[in-house]
C-alpha positions as CSV (number, residue, x, y, z in Angstrom):
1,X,113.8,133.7,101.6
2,X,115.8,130.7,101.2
3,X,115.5,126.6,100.5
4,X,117.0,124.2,102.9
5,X,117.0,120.6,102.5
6,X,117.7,117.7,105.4
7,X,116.4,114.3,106.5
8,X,116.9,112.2,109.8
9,X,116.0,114.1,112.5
10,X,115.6,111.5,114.6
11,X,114.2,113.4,117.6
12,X,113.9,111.6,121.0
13,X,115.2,108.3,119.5
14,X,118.0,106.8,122.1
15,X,118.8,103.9,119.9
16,X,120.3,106.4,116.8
17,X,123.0,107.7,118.8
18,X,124.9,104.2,118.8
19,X,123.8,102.9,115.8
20,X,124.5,106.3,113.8
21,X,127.4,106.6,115.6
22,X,126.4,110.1,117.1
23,X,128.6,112.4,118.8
24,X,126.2,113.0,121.7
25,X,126.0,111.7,125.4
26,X,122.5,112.1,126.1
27,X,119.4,112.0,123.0
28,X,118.1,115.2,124.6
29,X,121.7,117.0,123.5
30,X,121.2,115.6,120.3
31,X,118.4,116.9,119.8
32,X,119.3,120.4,121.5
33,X,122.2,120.3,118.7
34,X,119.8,119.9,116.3
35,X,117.5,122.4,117.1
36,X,120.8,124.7,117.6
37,X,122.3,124.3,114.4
38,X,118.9,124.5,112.4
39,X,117.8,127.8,114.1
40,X,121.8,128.9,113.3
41,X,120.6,129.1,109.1
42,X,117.1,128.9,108.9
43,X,115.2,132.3,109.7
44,X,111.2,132.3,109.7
45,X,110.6,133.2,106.5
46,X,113.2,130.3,104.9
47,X,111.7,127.0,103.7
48,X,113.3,123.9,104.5
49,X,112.2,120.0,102.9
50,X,112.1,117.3,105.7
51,X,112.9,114.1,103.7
52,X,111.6,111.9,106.2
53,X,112.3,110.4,110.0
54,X,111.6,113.3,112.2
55,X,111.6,111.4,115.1
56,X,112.4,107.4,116.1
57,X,109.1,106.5,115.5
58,X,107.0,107.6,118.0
59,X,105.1,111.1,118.6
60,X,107.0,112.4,121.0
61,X,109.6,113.7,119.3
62,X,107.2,115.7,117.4
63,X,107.6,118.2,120.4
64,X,110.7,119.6,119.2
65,X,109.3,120.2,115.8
66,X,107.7,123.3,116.8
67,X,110.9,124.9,118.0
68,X,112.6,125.3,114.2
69,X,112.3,128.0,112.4
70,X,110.6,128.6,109.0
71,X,107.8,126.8,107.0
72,X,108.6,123.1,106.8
73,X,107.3,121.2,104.3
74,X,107.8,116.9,105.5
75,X,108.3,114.1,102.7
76,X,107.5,111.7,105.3
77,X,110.1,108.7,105.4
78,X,109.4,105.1,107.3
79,X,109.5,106.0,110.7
80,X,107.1,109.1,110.2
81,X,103.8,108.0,111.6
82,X,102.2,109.8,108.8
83,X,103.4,107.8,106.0
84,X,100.9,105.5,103.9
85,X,103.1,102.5,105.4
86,X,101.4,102.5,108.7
87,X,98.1,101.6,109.6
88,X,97.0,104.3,111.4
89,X,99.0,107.2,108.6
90,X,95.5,108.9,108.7
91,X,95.2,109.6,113.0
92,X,98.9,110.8,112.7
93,X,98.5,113.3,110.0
94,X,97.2,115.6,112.7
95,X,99.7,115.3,114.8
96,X,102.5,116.2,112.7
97,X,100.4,119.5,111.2
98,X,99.9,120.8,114.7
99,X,103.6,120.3,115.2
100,X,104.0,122.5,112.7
101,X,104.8,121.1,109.4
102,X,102.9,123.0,106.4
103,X,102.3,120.3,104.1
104,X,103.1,116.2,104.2
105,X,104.1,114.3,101.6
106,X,105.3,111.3,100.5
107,X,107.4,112.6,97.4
108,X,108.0,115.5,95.3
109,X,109.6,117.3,92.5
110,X,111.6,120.7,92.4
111,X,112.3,122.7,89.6
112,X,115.7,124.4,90.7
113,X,117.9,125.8,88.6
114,X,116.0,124.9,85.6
115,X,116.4,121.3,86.6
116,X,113.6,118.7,87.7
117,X,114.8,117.8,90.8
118,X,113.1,114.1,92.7
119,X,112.5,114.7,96.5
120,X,112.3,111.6,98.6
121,X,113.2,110.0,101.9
122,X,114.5,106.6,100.0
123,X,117.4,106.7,97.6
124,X,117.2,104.8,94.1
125,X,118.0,101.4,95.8
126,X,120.8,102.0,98.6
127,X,119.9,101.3,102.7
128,X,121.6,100.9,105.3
129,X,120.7,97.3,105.7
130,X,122.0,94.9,103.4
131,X,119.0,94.9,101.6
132,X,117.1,97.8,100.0
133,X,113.6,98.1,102.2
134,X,110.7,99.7,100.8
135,X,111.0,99.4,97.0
136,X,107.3,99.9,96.3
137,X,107.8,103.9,97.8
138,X,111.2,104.3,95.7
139,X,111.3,106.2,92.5
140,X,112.3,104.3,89.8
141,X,116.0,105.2,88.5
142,X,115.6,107.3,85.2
143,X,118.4,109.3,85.5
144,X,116.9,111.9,87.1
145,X,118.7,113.9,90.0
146,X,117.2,112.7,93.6
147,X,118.2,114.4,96.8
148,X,117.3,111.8,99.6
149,X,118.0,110.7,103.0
150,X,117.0,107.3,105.1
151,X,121.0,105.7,104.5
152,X,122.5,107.0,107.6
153,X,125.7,107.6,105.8
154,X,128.6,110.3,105.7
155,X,128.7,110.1,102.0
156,X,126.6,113.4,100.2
157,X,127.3,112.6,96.8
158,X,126.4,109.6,95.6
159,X,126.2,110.0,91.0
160,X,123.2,112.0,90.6
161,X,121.8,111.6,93.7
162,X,122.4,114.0,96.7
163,X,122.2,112.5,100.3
164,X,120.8,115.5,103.1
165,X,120.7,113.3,106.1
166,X,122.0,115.1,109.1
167,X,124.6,112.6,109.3
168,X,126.3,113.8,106.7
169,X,126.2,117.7,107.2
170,X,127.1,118.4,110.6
171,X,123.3,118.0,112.1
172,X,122.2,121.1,110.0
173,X,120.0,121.8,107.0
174,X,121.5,122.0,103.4
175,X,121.3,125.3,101.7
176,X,119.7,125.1,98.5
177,X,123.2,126.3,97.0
178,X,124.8,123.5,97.8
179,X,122.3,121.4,96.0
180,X,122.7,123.6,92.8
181,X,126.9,123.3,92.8
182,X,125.8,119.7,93.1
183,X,123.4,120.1,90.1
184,X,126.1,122.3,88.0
185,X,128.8,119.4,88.6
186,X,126.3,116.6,87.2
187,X,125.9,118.9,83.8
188,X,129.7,119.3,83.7
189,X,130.0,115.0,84.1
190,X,127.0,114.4,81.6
């Protein structure tokens, strides 16, 4: 059994091929890709942490949920329907369980490698407008390591915060062991 990691799924959303800069022609190769590369790692028995925007923002893309393998766990993100921030968070919770996500969140904490570990779709302060949205579902900055996603970025590393979007890692999850070379290189800087 292992621990994956990756946000920004984005299925069936047209409009995040352009502004992500995607390498794909059509949204339904995209998500093919996705789907591709994720079954590629993750077996059944694996575990991988959504960390927000499975889809564009509607429920359609939830379709394509149900074709991943292993138990997924969501930390929903602002374009998840299921999110506190919209008004109808409750009639969508459904919708993503019968997809096939396990549980739905809208944070959480790891313990991995002996470290306490903050999981979240929104980074300390960073977007990728140029102004940080959404402060009141933010973790406060106490030093603590954060992986995240929601910046639509290249970058992975960012201090003590690790970026999973699938931007940045080739449209695949993140094995948890590159989250714990992370970890081991922010003792070796402390």
């Amino acid at each position: 059994m292992s621990v994956f990691y990756t946000s920004d799924l984005h299925f069936d959303h047209v409009n995040i091929i352009p502004f992500c800069g995607r390498p794909f022609e059509s949204v339904f190769m995209m998500n093919s890709t996705i789907v591709e590369n994720w079954n590629r790692v993750v077996k059944d028995d694996d575990t991988v942490y959504v960390l927000g925007d499975v889809t564009g923002g509607g429920l359609s893309g939830l379709r394509w949920v149900s074709l991943l393998n292993g138990r997924k766990i969501l930390v929903a993100g602002n374009h998840d329907q299921c999110h506190p921030m919209h008004a109808n968070w409750i009639k969508a919770m459904p919708k993503y369980r019968d997809a096939g996500f396990d549980e739905i969140v809208t944070h959480a904490t790891r313990t991995i490698n002996k470290r306490r570990v903050l999981l979240s779709h929104f980074p300390y302060s960073a977007d990728h407008t140029d102004k940080p949205r959404f402060a009141q579902y933010r973790f406060p900055d106490q030093g603590l390591p954060l992986i995240h996603g929601h910046v639509h970025k290249t970058y992975r590393k960012d201090g003590h915060q690790l970026h999973v979007g699938v931007d940045a890692w080739r449209f695949a999850p993140v094995p948890e062991y590159h989250v714990v070379e992370w970890l081991d290189g922010l003792e070796l800087a402390a």
